[in-house]
N, CA and C of each residue as an Amber inpcrd file, in Angstrom:
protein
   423
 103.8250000  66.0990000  74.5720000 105.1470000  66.5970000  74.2250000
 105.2690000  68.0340000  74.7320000 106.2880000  68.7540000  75.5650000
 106.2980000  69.6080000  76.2350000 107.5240000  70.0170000  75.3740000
 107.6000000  71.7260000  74.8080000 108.9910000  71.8820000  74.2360000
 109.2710000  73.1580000  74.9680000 110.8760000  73.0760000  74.8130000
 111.6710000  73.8450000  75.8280000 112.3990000  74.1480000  75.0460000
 113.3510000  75.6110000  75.2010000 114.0490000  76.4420000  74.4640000
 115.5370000  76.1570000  75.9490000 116.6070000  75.8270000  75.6160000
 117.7250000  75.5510000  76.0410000 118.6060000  76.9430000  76.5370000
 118.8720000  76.8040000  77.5340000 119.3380000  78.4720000  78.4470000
 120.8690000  78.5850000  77.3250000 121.7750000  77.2110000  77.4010000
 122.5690000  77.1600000  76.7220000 123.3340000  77.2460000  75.5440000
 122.3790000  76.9190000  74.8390000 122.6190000  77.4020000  73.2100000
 121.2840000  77.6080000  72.5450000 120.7090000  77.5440000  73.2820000
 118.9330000  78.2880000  72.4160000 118.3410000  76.8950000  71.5510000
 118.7610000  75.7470000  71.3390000 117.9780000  74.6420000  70.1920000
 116.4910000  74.5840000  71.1820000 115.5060000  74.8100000  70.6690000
 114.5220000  73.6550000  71.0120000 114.0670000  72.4210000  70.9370000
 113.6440000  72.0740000  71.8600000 113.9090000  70.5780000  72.3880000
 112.8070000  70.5060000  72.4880000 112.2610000  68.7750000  72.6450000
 110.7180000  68.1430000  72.9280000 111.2890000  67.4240000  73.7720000
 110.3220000  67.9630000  74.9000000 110.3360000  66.5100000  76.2190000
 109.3350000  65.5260000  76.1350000 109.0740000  64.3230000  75.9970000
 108.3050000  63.5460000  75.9470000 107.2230000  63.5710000  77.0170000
 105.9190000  63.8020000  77.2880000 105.2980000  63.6660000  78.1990000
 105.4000000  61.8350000  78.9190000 105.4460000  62.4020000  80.3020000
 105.6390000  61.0120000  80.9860000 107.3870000  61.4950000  81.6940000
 108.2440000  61.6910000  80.8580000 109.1010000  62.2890000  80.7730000
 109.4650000  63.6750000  82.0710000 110.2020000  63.2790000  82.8460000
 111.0630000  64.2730000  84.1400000 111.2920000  65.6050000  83.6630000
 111.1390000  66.7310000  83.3850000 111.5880000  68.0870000  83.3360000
 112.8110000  68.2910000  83.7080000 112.4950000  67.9890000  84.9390000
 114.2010000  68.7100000  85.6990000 115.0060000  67.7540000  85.2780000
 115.3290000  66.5570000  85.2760000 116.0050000  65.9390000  84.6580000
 116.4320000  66.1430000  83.0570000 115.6290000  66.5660000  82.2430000
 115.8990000  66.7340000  81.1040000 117.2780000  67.5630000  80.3080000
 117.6130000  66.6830000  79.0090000 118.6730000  67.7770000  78.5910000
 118.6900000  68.0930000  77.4110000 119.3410000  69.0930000  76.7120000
 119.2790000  69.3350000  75.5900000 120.0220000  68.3190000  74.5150000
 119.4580000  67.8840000  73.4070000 119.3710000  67.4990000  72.0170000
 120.9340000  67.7020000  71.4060000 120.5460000  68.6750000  71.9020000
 121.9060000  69.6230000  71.1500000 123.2840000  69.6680000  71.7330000
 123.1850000  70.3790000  72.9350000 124.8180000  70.3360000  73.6030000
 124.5450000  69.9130000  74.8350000 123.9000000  68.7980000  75.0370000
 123.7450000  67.7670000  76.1230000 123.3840000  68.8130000  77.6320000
 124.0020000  70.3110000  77.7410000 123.4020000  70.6980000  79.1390000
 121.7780000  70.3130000  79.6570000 121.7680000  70.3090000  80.6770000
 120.2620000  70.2930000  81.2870000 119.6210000  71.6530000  80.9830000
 118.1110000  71.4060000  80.6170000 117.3060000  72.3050000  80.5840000
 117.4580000  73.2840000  81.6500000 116.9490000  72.7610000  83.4640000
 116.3320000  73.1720000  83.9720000 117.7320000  73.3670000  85.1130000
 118.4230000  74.3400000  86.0450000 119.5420000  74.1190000  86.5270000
 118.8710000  74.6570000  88.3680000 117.8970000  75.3830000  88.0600000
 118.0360000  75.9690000  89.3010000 118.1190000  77.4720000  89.3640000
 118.2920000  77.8090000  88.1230000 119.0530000  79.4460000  88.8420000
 118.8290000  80.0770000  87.5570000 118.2940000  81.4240000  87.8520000
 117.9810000  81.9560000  86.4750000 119.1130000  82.8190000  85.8620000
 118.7630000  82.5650000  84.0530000 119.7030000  83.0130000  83.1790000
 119.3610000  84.6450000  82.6540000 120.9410000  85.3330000  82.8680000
 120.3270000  86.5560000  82.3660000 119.9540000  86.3310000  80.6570000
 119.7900000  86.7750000  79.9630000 119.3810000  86.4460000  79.0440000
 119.3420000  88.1970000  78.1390000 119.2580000  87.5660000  76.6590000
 119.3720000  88.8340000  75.6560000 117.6380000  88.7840000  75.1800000
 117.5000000  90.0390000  74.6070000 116.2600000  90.4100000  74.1180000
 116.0520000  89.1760000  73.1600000 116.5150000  88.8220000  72.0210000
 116.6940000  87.9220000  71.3100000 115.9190000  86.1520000  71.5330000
 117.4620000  85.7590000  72.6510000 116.9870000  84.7660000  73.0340000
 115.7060000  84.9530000  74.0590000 115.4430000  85.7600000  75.1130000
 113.9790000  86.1310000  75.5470000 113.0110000  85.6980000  74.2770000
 112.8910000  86.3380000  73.3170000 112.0750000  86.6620000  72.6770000
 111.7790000  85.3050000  71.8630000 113.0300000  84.3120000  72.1930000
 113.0160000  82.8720000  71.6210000 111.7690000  82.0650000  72.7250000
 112.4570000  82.1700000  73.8990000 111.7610000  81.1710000  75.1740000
 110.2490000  81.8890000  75.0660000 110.0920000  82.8490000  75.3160000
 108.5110000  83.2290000  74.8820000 107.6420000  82.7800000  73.9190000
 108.4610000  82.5040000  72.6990000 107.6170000  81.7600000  71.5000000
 107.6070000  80.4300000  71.2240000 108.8310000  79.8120000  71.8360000
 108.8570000  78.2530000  71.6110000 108.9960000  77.1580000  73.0000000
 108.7760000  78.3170000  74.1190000 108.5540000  77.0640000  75.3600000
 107.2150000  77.4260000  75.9510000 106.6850000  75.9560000  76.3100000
 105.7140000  75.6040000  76.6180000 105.4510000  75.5310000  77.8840000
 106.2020000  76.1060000  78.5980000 105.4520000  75.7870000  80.2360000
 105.7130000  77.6100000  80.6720000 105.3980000  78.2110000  81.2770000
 105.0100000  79.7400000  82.0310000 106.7060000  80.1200000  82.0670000
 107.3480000  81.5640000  80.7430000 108.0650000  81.9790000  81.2290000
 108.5080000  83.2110000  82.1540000 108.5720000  83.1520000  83.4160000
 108.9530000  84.3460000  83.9020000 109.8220000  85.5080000  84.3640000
 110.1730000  86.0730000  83.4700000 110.7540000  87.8450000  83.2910000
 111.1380000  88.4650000  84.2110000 112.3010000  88.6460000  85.2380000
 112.5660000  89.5840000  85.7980000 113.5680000  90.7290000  84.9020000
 112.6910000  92.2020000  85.1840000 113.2080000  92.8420000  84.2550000
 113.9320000  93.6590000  85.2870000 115.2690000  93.6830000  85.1170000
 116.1460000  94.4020000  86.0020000 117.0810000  95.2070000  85.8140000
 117.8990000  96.0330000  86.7790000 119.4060000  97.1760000  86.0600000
 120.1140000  97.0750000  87.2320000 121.3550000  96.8160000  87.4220000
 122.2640000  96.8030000  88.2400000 122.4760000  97.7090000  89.0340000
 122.0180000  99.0180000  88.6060000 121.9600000 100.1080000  89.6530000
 120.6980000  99.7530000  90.7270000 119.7420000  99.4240000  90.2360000
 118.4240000  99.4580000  91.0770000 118.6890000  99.1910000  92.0410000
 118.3080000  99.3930000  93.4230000 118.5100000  99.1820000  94.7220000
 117.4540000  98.2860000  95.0200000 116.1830000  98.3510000  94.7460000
 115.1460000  97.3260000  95.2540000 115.7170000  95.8770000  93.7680000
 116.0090000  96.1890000  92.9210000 116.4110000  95.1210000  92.1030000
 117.7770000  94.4100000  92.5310000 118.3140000  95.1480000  93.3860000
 119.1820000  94.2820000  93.7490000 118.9160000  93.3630000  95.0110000
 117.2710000  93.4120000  96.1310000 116.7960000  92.9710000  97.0880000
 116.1540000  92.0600000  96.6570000 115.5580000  92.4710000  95.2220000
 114.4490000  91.2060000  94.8600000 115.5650000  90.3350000  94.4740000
 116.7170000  90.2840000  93.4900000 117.2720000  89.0470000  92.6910000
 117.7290000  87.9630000  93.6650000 118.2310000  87.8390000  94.6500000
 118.6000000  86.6980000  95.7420000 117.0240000  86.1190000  95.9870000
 115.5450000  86.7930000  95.7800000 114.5350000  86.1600000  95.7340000
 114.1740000  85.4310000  94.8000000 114.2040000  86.3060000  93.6100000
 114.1210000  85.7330000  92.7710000 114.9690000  84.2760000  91.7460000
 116.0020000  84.3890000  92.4430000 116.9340000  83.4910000  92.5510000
 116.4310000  81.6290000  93.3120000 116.1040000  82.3680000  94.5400000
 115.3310000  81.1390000  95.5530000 114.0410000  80.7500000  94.7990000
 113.5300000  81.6390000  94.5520000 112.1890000  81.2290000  93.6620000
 112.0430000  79.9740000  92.3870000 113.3220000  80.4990000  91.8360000
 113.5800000  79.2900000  90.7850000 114.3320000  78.1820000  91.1920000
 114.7500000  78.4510000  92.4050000 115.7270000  76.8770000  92.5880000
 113.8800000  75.5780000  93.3240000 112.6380000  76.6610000  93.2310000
 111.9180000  75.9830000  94.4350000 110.9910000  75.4260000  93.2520000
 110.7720000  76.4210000  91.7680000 109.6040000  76.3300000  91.2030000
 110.0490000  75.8370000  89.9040000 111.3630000  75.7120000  89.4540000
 111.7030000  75.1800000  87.9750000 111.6860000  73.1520000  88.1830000
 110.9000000  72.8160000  87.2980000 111.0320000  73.2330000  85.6290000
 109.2900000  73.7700000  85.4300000 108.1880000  73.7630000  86.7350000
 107.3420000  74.2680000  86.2990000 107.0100000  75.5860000  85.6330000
 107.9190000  76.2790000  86.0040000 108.2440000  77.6960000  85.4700000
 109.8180000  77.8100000  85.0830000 110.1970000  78.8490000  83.4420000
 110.9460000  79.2390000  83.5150000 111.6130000  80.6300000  83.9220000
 112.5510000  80.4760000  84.7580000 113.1700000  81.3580000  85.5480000
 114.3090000  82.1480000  84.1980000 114.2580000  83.4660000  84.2830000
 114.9110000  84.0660000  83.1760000 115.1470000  85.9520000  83.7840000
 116.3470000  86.3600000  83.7170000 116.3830000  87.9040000  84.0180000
 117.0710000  88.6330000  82.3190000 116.5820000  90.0450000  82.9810000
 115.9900000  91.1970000  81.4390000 117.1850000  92.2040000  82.1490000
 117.8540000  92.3190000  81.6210000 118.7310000  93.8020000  81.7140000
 118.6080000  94.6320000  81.3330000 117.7970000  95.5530000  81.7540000
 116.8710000  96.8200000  80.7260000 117.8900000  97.4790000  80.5080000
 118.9030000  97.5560000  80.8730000 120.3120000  98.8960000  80.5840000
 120.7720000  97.8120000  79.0980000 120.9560000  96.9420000  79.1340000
 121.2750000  95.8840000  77.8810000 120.5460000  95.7570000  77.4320000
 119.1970000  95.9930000  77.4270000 118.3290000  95.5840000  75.8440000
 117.1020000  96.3620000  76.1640000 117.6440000  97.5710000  75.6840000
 116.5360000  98.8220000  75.5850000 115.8060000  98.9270000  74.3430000
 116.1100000  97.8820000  73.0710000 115.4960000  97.6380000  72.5420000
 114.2480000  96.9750000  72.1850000 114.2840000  96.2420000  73.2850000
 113.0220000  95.4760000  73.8040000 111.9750000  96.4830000  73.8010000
 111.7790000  97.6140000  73.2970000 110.5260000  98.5080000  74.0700000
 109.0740000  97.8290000  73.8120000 109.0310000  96.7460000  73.1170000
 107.2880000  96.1000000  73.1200000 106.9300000  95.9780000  74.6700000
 107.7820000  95.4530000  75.4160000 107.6510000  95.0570000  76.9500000
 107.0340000  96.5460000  77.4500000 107.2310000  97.5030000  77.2660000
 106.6470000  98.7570000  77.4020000 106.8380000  98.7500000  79.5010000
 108.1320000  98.9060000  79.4680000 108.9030000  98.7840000  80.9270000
 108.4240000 100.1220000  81.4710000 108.0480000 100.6590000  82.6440000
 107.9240000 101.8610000  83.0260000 109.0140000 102.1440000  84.6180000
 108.7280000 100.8230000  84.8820000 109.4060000 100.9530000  86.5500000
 109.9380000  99.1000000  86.3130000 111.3320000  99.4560000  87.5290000
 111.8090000  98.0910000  87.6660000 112.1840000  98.1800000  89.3920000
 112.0460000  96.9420000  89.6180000 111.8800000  95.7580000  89.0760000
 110.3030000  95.4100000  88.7420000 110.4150000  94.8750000  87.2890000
 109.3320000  94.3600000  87.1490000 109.3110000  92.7020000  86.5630000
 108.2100000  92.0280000  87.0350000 108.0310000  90.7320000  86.3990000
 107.1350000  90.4870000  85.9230000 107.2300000  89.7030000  84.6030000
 106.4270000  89.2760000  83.4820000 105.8410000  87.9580000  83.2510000
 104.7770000  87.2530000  83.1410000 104.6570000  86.2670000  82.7080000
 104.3160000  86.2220000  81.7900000 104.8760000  85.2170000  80.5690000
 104.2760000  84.7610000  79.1380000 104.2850000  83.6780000  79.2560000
 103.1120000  83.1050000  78.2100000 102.5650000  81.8160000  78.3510000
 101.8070000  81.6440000  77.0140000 102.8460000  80.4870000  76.5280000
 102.4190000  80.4970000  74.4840000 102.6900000  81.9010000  73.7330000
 103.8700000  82.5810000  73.8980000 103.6910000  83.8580000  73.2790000
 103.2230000  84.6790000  73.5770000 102.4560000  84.8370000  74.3020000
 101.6930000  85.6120000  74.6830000 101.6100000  86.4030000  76.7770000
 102.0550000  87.7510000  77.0320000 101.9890000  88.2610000  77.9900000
 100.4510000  87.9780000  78.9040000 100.8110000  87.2410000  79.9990000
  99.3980000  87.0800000  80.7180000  99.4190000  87.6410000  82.0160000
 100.7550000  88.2760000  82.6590000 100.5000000  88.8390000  83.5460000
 101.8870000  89.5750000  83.9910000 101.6900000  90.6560000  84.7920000
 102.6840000  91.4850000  85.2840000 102.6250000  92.1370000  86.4010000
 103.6020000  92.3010000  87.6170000 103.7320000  93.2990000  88.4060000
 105.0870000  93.8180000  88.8270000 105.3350000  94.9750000  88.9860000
 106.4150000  95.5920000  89.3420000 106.5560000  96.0430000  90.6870000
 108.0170000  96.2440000  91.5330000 108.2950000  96.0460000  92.7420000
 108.7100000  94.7520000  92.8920000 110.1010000  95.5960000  94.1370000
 110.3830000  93.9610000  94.7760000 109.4630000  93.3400000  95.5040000
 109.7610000  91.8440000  95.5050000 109.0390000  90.7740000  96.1210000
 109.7870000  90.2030000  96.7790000 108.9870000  89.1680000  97.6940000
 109.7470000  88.0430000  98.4050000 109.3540000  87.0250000  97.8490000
 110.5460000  86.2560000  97.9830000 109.9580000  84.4140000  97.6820000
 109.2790000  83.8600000  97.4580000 108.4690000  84.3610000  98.9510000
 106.8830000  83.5990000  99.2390000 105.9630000  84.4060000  98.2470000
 106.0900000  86.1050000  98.1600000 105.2590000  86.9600000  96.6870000
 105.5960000  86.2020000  95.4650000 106.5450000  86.1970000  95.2510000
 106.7180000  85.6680000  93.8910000 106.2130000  84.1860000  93.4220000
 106.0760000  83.2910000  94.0150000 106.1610000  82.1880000  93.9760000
 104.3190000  82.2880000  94.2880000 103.4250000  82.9160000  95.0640000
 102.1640000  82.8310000  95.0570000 101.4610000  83.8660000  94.4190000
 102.2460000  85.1020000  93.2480000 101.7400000  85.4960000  91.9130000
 102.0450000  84.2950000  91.1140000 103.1480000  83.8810000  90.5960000
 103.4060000  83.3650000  89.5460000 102.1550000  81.9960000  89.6610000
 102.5830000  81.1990000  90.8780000 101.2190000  80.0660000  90.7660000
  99.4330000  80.7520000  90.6070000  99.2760000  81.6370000  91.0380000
  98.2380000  82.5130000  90.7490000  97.9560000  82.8680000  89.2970000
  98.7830000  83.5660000  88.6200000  99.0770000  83.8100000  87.1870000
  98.6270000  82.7300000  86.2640000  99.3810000  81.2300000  86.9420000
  99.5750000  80.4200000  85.7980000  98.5720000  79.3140000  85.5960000
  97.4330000  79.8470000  86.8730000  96.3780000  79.2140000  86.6760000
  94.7140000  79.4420000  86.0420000
């Protein structure tokens, strides 16, 4: 049983092992889990998908001013249309949730992986596609 926290209205869900990922939908308000394209997301619900989904979530922590954050997100973008539902794809608006300070942000862009609650890996700076996609499989092994 694989459980997933819903981009859409936050219910967690159980996918049945045996059971398609990307295909999957929510319980609750029928959207699909997994779409392709990552959700900006609030400290809150972040702080939901970190504790109640089960497969590698990964954090781009970003600000609309940033100039290299605005080079990485079209990567980071491609990244999740290539690597979801094995990973969840999710962006951090540090100008919107400066409350977050556990993340202990110093420089952006930065990306995070959690896995069961728990932070297992991080690096900051933009990336490409091909970077992102051979940390994160690196990370999650």
């Amino acid at each position: 049983m694989t459980h997933m926290v819903c981009l859409n209205c936050s219910a967690t869900n159980r996918i049945p092992d045996g059971r398609a990922l990307s295909s999957a939908k929510c319980g609750r308000c029928g959207q699909r889990l997994f779409t392709g394209q990552p959700a900006d997301v609030s400290a809150a619900i972040l702080e939901k998908h970190i504790a109640k989904s089960d497969i590698p979530v990964l954090v781009d922590v970003w600000a609309p001013w940033c100039g290299p954050c605005k080079v990485m997100g079209p990567q980071f973008e491609a990244a999740a249309k290539l690597a979801e539902p094995r990973f969840r794809f999710v962006k951090l608006n540090s100008d919107d949730n400066q409350a977050l300070s556990r993340l202990g942000i110093r420089g952006i862009p930065t990306m995070i992986m959690f896995r069961h609650g728990k932070e297992v890996a991080r690096v900051s700076g933009a990336m490409s596609i091909t970077d992102i996609l051979g940390w994160a499989a690196e990370m999650a092994s």
